[in-house]
N, C-alpha and C positions, 0 to 999 in steps of 0.2 A: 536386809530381810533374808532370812535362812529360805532354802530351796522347798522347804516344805508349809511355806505360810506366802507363797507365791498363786496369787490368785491362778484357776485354769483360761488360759486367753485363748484367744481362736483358732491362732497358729501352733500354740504348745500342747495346748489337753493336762491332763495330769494321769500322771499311772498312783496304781496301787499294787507296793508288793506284798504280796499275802500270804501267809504258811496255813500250809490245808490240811494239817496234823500229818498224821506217821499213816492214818487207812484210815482209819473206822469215820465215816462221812460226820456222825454223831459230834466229833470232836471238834469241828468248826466252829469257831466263836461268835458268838453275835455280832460283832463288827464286823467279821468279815461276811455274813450271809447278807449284810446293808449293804456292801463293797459293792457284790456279784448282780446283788440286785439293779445298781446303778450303771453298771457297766456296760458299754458299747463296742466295747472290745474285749474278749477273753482270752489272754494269753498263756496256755497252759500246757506245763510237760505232761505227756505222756498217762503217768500213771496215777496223777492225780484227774485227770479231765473230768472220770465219771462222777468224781467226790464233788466239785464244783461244780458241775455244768448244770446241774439239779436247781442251783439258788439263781442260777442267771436270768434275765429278762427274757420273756420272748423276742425271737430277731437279733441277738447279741452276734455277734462277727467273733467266731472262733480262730483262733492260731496254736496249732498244738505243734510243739517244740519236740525233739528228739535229740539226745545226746548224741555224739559222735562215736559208735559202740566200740573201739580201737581205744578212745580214751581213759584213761589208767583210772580219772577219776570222777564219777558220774556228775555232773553239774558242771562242767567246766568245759565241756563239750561247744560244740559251733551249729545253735539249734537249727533247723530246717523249716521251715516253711510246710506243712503236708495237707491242711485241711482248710478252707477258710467257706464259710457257709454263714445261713443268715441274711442279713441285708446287706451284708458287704459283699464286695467280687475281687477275688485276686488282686486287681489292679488299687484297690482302695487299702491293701497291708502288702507294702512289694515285701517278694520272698529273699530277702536279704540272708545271709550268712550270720553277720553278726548276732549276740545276742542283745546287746544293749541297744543298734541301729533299731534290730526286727522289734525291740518294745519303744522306742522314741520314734520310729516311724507308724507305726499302730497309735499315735496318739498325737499324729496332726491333724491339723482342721477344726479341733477343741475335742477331741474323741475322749470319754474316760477312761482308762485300758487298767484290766487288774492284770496283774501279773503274779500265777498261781504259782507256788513251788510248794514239794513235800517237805512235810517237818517243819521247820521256821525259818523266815528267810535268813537269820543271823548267823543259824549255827548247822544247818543242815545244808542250806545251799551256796551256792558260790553267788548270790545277789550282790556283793558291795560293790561290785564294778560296773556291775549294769547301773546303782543308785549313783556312784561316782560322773557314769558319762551323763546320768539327766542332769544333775548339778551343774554338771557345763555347759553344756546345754542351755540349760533356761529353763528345763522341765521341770515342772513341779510333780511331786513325790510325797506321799506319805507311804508306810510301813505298819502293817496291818500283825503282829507277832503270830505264830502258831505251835501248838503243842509239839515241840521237839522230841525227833523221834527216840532218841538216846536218852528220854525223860518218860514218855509217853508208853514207846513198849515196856519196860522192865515194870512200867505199873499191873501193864493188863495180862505179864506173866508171874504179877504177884512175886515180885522181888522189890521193895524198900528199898533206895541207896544210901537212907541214912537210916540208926539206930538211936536208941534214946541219949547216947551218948557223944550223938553227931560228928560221926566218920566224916572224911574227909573223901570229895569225890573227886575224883578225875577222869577228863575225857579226853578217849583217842583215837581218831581216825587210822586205822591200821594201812589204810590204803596211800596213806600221804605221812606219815609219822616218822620220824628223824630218830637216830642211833642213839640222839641223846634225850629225844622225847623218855623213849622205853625205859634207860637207864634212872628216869627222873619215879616216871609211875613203877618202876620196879623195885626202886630205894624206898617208898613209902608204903605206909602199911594201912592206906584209905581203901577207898570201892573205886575199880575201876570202870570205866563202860567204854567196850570199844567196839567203834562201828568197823563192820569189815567183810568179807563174803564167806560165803559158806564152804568154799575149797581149800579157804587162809586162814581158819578159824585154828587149826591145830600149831601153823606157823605163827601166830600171833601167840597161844599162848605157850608157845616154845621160845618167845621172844623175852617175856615176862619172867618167865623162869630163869633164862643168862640174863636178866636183870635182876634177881637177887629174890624174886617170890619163891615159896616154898610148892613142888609138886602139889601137895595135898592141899591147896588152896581150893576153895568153893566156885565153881563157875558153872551159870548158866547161858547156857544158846539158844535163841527166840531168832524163829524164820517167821515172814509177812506177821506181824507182830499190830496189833490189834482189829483184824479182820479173823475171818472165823475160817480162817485157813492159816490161822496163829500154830505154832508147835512148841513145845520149850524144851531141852533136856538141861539134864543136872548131872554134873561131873564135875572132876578137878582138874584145874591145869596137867596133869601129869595125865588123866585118862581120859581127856573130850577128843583127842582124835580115833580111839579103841571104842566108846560109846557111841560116836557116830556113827561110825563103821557098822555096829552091829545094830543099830538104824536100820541098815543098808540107806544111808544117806550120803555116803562116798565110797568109793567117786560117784558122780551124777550127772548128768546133764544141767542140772541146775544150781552146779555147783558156785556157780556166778553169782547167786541170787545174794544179796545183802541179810545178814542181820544183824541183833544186838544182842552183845556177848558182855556178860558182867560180871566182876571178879572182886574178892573180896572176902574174908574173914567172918564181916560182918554185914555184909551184903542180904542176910539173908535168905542166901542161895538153899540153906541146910531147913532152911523151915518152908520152903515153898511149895510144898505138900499141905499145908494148913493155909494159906496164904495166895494158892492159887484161883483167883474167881471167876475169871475170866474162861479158862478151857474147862473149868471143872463145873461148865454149866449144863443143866440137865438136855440138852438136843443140840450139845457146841457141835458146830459143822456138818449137822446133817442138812441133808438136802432133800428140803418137802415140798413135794408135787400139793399143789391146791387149786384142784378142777373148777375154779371160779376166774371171773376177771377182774383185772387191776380193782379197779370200783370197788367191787361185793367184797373183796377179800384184804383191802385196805386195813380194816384195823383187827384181823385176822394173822395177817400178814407180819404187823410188828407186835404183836404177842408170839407168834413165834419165834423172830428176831430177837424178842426181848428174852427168851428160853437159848440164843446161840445160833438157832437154825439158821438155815437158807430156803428164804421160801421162794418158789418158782409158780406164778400162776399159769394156769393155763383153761381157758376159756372152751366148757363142751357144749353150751350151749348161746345161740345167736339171737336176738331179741328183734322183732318183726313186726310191723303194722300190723293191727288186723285185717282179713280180707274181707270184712265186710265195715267199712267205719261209722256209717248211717247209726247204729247203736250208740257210738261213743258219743258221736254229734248231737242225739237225743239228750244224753245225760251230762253233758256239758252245758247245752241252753239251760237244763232244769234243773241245772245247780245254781245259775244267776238266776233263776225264776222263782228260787224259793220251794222248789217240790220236793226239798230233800232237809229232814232233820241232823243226819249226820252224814259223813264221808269216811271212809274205812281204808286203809291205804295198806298194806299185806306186801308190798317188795320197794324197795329203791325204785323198781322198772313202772313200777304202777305210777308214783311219784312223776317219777322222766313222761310218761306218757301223756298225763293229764297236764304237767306244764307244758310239753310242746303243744297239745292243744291247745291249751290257753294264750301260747303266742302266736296258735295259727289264727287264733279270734280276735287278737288286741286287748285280752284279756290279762294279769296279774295278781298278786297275791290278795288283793283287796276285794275279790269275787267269795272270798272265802266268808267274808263277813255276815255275821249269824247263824249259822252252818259248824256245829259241831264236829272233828276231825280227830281220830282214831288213826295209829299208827301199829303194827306190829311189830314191835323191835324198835332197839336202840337203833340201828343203821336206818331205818327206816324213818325215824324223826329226825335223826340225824340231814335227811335232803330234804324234809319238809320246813326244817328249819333255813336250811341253806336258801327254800324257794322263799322265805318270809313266814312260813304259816308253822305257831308254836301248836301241837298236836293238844288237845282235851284229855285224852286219851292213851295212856301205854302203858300195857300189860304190867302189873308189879309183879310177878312170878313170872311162871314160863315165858319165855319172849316167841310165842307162836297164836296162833288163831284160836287154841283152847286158851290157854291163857289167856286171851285178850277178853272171852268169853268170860273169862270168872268175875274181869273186872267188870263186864258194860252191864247198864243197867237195863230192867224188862219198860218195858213200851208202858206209859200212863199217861189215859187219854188226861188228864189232870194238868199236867205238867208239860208233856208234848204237845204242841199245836200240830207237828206233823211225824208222823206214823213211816216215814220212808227212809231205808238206807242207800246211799247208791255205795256199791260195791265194786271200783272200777280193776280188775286185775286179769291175770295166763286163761290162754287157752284151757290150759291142761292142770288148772289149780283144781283142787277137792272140795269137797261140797261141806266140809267142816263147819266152815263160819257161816254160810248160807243158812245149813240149818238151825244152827246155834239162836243165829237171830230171830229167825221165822219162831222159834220155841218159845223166846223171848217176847211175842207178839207184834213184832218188826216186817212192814214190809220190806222187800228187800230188789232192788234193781242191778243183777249180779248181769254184768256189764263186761266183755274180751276188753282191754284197751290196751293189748298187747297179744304177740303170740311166739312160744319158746318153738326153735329150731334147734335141731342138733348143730352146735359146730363146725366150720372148718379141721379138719385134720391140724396139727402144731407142723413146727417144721422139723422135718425129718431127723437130724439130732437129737431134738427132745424125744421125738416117738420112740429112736434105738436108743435114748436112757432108760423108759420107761420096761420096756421090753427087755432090755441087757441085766437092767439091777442098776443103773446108776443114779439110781433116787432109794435114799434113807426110808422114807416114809411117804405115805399118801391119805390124806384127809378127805372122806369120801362124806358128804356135807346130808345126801338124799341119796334115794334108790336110781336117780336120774342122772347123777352123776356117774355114777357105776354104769348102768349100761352106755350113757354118754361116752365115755373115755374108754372104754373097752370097744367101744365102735369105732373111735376115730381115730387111737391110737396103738390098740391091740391091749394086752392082760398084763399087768404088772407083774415084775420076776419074783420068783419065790423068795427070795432074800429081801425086798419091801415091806417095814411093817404098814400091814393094814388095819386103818386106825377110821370106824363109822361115828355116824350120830347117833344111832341107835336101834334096836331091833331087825326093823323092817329094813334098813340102809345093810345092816350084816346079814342079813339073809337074802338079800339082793346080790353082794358081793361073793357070799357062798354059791348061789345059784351061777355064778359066775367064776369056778374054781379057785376062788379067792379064799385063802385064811385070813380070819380076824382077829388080828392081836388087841385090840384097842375097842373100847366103846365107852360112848360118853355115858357118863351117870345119868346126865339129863340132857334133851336133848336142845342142847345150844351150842354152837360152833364154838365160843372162847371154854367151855365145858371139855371139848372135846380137845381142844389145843392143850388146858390142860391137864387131859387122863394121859394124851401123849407124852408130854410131857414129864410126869411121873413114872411114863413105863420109861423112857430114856435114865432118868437119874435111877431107876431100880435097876437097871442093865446094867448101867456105870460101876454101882454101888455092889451089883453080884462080880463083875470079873477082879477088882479093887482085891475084895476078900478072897476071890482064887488066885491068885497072883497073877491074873492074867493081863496082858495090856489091853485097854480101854479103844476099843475101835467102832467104827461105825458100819451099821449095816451091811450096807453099801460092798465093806473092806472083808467082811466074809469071802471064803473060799466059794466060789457056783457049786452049787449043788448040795451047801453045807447042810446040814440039818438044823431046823428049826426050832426051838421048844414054844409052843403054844400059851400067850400069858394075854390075858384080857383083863384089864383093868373097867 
């Protein structure tokens, strides 16, 4: 029986090695998100942690590994022991030395232990030996593949390593690669890729060239390579160390940093200008402040991601009991009693409220039965769905309270047996839809069952990015937002585009010495994601044609001047 169809016994457990891509979390495979999920032990280097640690179970016992920084070659290192949290305690993963001991000791007692590496365990990491000693072992093993990094960057810098005439590739670790590797990739006339750092990047391809390549050969260089701190340039063997240079990317402190250098004729390198989709995304690498919290701004959050950005939420206002709850209590009984023809739900918060009551009662989604329910907005049916209850009701235009209003229908004593809306939502919400339905012939039971507080202050880093200029952009959602984060965090730098939902939100932020670059057509937060949006690829798309290099807000000089563009 091979070591990997070795049932998990009690004594052995089974690991799982797993490749966690080259960065971009996105590139995880379905097997392996099934792996993380099972897992009761997560063993993982360094720089993948954050990429995995997302799919794991609640309670998983972490072991995060660190190379030996002296070591010539990253993966071959003598991992450390540094974290271990969860339901495990130090004494339940001893801090062993070894790398293969620290992953066969992680996986006694029947544990299942994944064991995370960057890139693919085959070709990126040094994993056969650790797979060798489970084989001896007794452990049982399977091998989980992951997008390799020497495969995976040169995609998302928009370099091909084959053509239609199917070059021949070759790869080479520069940091490990023998006299007569180089003479062998230097003899032929395929695509090279070779993994190496950013201070060897000009010895490697001065290595190539006394291997028999021609200077004026095509090479590009990709640093953190599919994360949106990706860079690429293009040169030739003969000029990538004179290109870098005028980078100012060497020397560096971070000249150590790894990446992926591709070389080749036909590589593609000369068309990566047409071919690049990944950096040449309309908000690659900026970094967008979104005065909302995790929740509200979830699927906010990866539309902007999905435009390049970085989005950073941060939470201005705090959601709060009401002080008086005797109210809510009324309209809770008289929603099982039948006093109410429809339910109206206007935030996520209102949703959250009315279910905690309902499980402060023993109450569930089945209270909902014959009771009509109205939602404003996708995210808003989005948690009513989550509680069980599919909404009647949501806006087909605007996704607001007028909107909602175009669609409901007026009151008929005919058809309605009851005449009542309960209206359960903020202290400080507007009297919009109240009156809308009142118009409509509705009575209406407009109900706090919540109350917004300003925020906590962010922690003091984020407050001196906000204040310094080190945010791209800022999504300012309402007028509440603006005074909100101007209270708790002080005025965002003049170099920040400021980007509203609409009118009343840019006149708010002007009232508060704020320019507005940005406003939405309409006012819907993925509306306004994308007017931003547009204004980034117009930005891109003006320095392009002045020959200028393409940077980010952010990378302005202080104090630069601004031109004013409101989309």
């Amino acid at each position: 029986m091979s070591p990997t169809t070795l049932p998990a016994g009690p004594e052995h457990g089974h690991v799982t090695f797993l490749g966690a891509g080259p960065g971009d979390p996105g590139l995880l495979t379905l097997r392996a998100v099934e792996a993380l999920a099972n897992a009761d032990v997560l063993v993982a280097e360094h720089e993948v942690l954050d990429v995995v640690r997302q799919h794991a179970r609640q309670g998983v016992a972490e072991v995060h590994t660190d190379a030996d920084p002296s070591d010539p070659a990253p993966g071959t290192g003598t991992p450390q022991l540094t974290v271990v949290d969860g339901t495990s305690t130090p004494a339940a993963v001893p801090a062993v030395r070894d790398a293969a001991h620290l992953v066969m000791e992680a996986a006694r007692g029947g544990r299942r232990v994944v064991r995370a590496v960057s890139g693919d365990p085959g070709l990126d990491a040094y994993a056969a030996e650790e797979m060798l000693a489970c084989a001896a072992a007794g452990v049982p093993f399977e091998v989980v593949p992951g997008i390799a990094t020497a495969v995976g960057v040169p995609a998302y810098a928009g370099v091909p390593l084959r053509d239609a005439q199917g070059a021949d590739v070759r790869f080479v670790d520069a940091r490990t690669a023998s006299d007569r590797c180089w003479t062998e990739v230097g003899a032929s006339d395929g695509t090279v890729v070779v993994s190496t750092t950013l201070d060897s990047v000009a010895a490697a391809a001065g290595e190539l060239v006394s291997a028999g390549r021609k200077p004026d050969t095509p090479m590009t260089v990709t640093i953190a390579g599919t994360t949106t701190r990706q860079r690429t340039w293009t040169a030739t063997l003969g000029t990538i160390a004179q290109t870098l240079k005028q980078a100012k990317v060497l020397p560096s402190p971070d000249g150590g940093r790894p990446v992926i250098a591709v070389v080749g004729e036909r590589s593609a390198a000369a068309q990566r200008d047409r071919l690049s989709w990944f950096e040449s995304k309309p908000l690659f690498g900026w970094k967008v402040l979104v005065p909302r919290t995790k929740e509200q701004a979830a699927s906010l959050s990866d539309q902007l991601r999905s435009y390049g950005a970085v989005p950073h939420e941060v939470p201005t206002i705090a959601v709060e009991p009401p002080r008086t709850p005797q109210q809510m209590e009324r309209a809770v009984k008289g929603l099982v009693t039948g006093r109410y023809e429809w339910i109206a739900f206007t935030s996520v918060n209102a949703v959250r409220a009315v279910r905690e009551k309902f499980e402060e009662y023993g109450l569930d989604a089945r209270a909902f039965a014959g009771i009509k329910v109205a939602a404003v907005g996708e995210q808003t049916a989005k948690a009513l769905v989550a509680f069980g209850v599919k909404p009647d009701l949501v806006p087909s235009g605007e996704q607001s309270a007028a909107g909602l209003l175009e669609d409901w229908p007026p009151y008929d004593p005919v058809f309605d047996p009851i005449d009542r809306v309960f209206l359960p939502r903020a202290d400080i919400a507007t009297e919009t839809l109240v009156a809308g339905l009142i118009e409509l012939g509705w009575e209406v039971d407009d109900v706090t069952a919540y109350r917004t507080v300003r925020a906590s202050p962010p922690p003091a880093e984020t407050r001196e990015a906000i204040k310094g200029g080190g945010f791209d952009a800022v999504l300012f959602t309402s007028s509440s937002t603006v005074r909100n984060l101007v209270g708790i965090a002080g005025k965002p730098h003049n170099v920040t585009v400021i980007a509203c939902i609409g009118p009343a939100t840019a006149k708010t932020a002007e009232e508060h010495g704020l320019r507005v670059d940005v406003m939405a057509p309409e006012p819907s937060v993925h509306k306004l994601a994308e007017a931003l949006a547009d204004f980034g690829m117009k930005r891109r798309l003006a320095a392009l044609e002045a020959g200028d290099p393409v940077t980010r807000p952010s990378e302005r000089r202080p104090g630069g001047r601004r031109r004013r563009t409101t989309t």
